[in-house]
N, C-alpha and C positions, 0 to 999 in steps of 0.2 A: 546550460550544462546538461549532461547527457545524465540520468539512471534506469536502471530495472525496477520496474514496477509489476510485482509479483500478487495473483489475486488467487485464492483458493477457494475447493467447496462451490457453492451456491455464489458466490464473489464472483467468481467468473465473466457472468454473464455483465458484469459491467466493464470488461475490458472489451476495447475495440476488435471488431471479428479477426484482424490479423492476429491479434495474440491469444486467443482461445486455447488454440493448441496446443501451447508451450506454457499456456498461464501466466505470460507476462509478456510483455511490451518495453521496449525504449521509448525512455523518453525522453523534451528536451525542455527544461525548467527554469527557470530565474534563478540567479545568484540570490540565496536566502527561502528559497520556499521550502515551508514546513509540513512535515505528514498531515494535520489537519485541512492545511490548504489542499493538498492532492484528494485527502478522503471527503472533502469536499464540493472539488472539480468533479470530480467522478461521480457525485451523489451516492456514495456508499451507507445504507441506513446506518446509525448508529449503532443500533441494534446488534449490529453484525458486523462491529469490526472488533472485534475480540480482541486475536493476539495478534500485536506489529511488531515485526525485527525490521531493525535496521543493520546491515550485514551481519545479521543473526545473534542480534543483541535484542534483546525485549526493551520497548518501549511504552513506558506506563500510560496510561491515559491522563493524567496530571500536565504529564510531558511533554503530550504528542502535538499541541498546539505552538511551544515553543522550540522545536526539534527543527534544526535546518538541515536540511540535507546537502550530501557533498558530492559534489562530483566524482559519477562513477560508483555512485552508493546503491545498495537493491532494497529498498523497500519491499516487505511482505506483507500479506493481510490477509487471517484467517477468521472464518465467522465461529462462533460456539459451535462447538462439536461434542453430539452426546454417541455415547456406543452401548452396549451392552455384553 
């Protein structure tokens, strides 16, 4: 099954160099694979997966292991962001 896998920030640099630009990628997933699984695959440190929307729904980190994704869904993933 096909999604948007959307990386922000410093996150970036672990999307493949075609999706840099746009900050995300399609991709194409197993029936049932969970955000954990993807932050995972990708080796995204922990540290630095903050906030995850899934079509712009927050999903908690309790959750994120058991969250299957749908077809046609956009995962996001933003690392902590400080500002002043």
């Amino acid at each position: 099954m096909k999604i948007a896998f959307k990386l922000f920030a410093s996150l970036t640099d672990y999307l493949p160099a075609q999706g840099r630009d746009g900050n995300v990628v399609e991709l194409d997933v197993p029936e049932g694979c969970t955000v954990m699984q993807l932050v995972e695959q990708f080796a995204l440190p922990s540290a630095l997966v903050h906030l995850v929307l899934v079509n712009g729904t927050y999903i908690a980190p309790e959750a994120r292991a058991g969250h299957a994704l749908k077809p046609g869904d956009a995962l996001a993933i933003w690392p902590p962001i400080a500002g002043g």
